[in-house]
Legacy VTK file of the C-alpha trace (Angstrom):
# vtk DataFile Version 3.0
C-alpha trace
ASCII
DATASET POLYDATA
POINTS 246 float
11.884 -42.004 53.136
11.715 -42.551 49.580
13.563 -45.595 47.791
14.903 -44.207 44.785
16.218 -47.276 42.455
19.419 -46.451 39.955
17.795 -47.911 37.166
14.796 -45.514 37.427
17.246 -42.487 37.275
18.919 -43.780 34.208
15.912 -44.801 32.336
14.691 -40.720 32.604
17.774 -39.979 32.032
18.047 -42.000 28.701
14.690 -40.789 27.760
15.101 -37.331 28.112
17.953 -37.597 26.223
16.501 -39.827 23.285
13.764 -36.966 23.031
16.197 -33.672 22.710
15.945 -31.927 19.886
16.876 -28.937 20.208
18.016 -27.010 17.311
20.207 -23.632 17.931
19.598 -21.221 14.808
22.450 -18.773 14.772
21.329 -15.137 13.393
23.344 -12.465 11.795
22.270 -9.306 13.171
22.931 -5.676 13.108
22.008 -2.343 14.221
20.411 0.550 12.388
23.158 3.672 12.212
21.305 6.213 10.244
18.647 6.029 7.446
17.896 8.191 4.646
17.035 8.883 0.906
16.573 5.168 0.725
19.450 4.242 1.933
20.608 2.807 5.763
24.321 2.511 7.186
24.190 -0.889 9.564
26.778 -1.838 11.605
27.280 -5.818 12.891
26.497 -7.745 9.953
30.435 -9.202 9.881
29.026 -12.620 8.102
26.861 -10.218 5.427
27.487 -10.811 1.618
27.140 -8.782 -1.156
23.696 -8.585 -2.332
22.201 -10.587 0.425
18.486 -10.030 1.410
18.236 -8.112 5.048
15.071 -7.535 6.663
14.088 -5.595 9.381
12.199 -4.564 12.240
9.288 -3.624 10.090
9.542 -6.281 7.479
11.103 -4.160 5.094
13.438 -5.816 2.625
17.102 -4.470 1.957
19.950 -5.387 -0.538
23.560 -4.963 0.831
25.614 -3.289 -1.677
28.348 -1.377 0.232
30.471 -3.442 2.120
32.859 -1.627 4.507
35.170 -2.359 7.126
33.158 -1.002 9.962
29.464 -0.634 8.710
27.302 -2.590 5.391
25.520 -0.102 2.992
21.719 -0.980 2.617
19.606 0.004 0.029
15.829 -0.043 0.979
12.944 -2.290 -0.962
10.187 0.259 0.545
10.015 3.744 2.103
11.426 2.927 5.411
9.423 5.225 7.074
9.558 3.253 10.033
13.239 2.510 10.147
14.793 4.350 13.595
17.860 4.593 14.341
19.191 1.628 17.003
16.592 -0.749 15.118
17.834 -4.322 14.426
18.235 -5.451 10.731
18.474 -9.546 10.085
20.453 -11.062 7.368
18.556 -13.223 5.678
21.087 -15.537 4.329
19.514 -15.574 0.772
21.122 -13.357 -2.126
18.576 -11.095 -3.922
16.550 -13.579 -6.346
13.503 -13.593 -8.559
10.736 -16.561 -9.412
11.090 -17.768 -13.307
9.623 -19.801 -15.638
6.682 -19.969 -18.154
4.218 -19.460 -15.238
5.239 -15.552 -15.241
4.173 -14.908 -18.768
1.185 -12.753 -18.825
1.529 -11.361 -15.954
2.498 -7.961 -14.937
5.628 -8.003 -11.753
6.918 -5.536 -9.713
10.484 -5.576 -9.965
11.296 -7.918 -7.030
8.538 -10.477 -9.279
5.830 -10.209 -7.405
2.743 -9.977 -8.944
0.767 -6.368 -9.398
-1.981 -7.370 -11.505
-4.385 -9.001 -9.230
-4.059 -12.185 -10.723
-3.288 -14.226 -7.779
0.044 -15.644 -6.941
2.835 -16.755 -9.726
3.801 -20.633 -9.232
7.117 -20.381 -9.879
9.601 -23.741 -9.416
12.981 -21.909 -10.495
14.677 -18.614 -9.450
17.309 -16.777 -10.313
19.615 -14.391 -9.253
18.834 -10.700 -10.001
22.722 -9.745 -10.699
23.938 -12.963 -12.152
27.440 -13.398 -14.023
26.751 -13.363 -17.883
27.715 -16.199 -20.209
31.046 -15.699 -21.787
31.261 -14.667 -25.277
32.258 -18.107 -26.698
29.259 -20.046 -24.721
26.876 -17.006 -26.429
24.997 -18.294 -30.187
26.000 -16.360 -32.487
22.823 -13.905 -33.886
21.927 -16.394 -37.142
17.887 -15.330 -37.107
16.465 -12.138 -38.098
13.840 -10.317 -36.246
10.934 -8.559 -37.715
9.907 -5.373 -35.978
6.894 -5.630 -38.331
7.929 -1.690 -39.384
8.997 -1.968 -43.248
11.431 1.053 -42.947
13.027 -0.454 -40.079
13.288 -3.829 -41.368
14.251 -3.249 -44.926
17.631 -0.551 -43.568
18.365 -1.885 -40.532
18.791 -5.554 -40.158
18.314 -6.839 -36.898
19.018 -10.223 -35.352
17.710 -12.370 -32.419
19.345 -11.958 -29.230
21.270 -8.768 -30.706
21.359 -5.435 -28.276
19.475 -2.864 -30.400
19.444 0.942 -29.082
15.872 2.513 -29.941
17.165 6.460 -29.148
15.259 10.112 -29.229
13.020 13.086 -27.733
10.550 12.113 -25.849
7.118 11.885 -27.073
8.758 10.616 -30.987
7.078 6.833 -30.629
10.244 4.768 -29.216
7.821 2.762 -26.847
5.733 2.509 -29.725
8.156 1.114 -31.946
9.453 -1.833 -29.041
5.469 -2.184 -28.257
5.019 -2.883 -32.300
8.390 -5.535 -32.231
6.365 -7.170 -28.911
2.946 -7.221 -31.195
4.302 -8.935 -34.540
5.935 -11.542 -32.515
3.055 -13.341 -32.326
4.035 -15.842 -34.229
7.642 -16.113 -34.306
7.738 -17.935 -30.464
9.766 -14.758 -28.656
9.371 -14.319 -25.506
9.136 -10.506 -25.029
10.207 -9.000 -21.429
9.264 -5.250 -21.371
10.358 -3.157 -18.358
8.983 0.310 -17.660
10.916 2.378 -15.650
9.912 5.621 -13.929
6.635 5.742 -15.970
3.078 6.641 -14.483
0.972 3.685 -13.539
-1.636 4.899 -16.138
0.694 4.652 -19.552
1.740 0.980 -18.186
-2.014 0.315 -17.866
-2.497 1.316 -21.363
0.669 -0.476 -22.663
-1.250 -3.580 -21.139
-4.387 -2.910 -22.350
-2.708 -2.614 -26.158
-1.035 -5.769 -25.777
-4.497 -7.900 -24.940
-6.142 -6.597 -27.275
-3.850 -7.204 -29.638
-3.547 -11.259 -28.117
0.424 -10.474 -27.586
-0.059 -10.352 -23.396
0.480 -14.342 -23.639
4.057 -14.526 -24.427
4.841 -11.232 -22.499
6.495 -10.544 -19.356
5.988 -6.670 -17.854
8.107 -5.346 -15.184
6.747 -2.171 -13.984
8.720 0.296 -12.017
6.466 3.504 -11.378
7.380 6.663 -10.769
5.638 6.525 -7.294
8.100 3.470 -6.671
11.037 3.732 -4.682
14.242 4.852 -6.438
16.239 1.248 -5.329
13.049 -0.670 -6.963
13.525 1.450 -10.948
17.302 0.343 -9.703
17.403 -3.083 -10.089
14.272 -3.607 -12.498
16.394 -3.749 -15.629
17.948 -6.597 -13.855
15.045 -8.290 -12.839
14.089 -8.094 -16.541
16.930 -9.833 -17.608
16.963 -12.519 -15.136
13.202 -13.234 -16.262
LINES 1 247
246 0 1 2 3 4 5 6 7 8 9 10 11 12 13 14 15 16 17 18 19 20 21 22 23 24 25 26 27 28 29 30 31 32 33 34 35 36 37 38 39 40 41 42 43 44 45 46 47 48 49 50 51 52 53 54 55 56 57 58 59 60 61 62 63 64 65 66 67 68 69 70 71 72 73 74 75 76 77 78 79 80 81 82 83 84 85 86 87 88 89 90 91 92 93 94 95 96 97 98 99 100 101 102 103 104 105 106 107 108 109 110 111 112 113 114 115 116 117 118 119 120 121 122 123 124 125 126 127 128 129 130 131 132 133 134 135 136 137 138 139 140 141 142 143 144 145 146 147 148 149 150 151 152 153 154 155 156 157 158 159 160 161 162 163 164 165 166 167 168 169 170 171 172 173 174 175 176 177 178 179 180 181 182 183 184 185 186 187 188 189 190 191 192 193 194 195 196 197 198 199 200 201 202 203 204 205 206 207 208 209 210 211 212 213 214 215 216 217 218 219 220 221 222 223 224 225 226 227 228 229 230 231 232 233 234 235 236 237 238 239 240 241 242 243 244 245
């Protein structure tokens, strides 16, 4: 028979205890009601927030907007053509965000900031949330520096002002993007940093609203968040905001 000496047990034992390291990861997860029209019904998610990033089975990315007492409204990043009903869907944890920075000028983001322009990825150190709270009016400077559109009738009648809200309205096809593509152009050397966000537009007219903007050396200080029309309907959603958090 086998001697079995005390200390021998309690030296494994000690070991096996000095080497656990087990971590348990807890995950919030739900289950696919329905899906449609870009939007899925989910019911689990009890620890969701409001505007956190869910993912599911297929990697697709989803906002949570709707937050009910038995099920969490989800609007879809993607087609969600492979979305089924009974799926699982994973909260991330994160609330919807977007890279900043100087590192994004020039380039040309899709409006979750990822780049579309075959660049290569954007380095990005900062982020910011997509729907953040806006500064209250007394933290706001006051508008104290004009802003040349570079278009004489505009800026001799209508003064305009840095960091004022200016509403460029009409029929289509009367020049209003070429009016905010002039501002972006005489800019040059005024150190603006010029966001423009197209919304529902075909990929070609974006294409040429780049090419106008290189050749005219304004692409450096420019940020363009492009929405297509071939997009889905929650991406043209939130690109205004991404536009404003960039």
């Amino acid at each position: 028979m086998i001697n079995i000496r005390p200390d021998e047990i309690s030296n494994i034992i000690r070991q096996q205890i000095e080497g656990y390291d087990k971590e348990v990861k807890v995950n919030n997860v739900g289950t696919v009601l329905q899906v449609g029209d870009g939007i899925a019904r989910v019911y689990g998610l009890d620890q969701v927030m409001a505007g956190e990033l869910l993912e599911f089975e297929d990697k697709t990315v989803g906002i949570a907007l709707n937050l009910e007492n038995d099920n969490v409204g989800v609007v879809l990043m993607g087609n969600g053509f492979d979305i089924l009903e009974g799926s699982t869907v994973r909260a991330t944890g994160k609330i919807a965000e977007v890279g900043v920075g100087d590192t994004i000028l020039g380039r040309i983001v899709n409006p979750l900031a990822f780049p579309i322009d075959g660049k290569g990825d954007i380095p990005v150190s900062e982020t910011k949330l997509i729907e953040a709270m806006a500064p209250g009016i007394i933290e706001r400077k006051s508008v104290c520096e004009p802003m040349q559109t570079g278009i004489t009738a505009i800026d001799t009648m209508i003064p305009i002002g840095r960091g004022q809200r200016e509403l460029i309205i009409g029929d289509r096809q009367t020049g209003k993007t070429s009016i905010a593509i002039d501002t972006i152009i005489n800019q040059k050397t005024e150190d603006v940093v010029c966001v423009y966000v197209a919304i529902g537009q075909k990929a070609s007219s974006v294409a040429q609203i780049v090419t106008t903007l290189e050749e005219k050396s304004a692409l450096d200080y420019t940020v363009i968040v492009a929405a297509n029309a071939n997009d889905p309907a929650t991406l043209q959603y939130i690109a205004p905001y991404t536009g404003a958090a960039i």
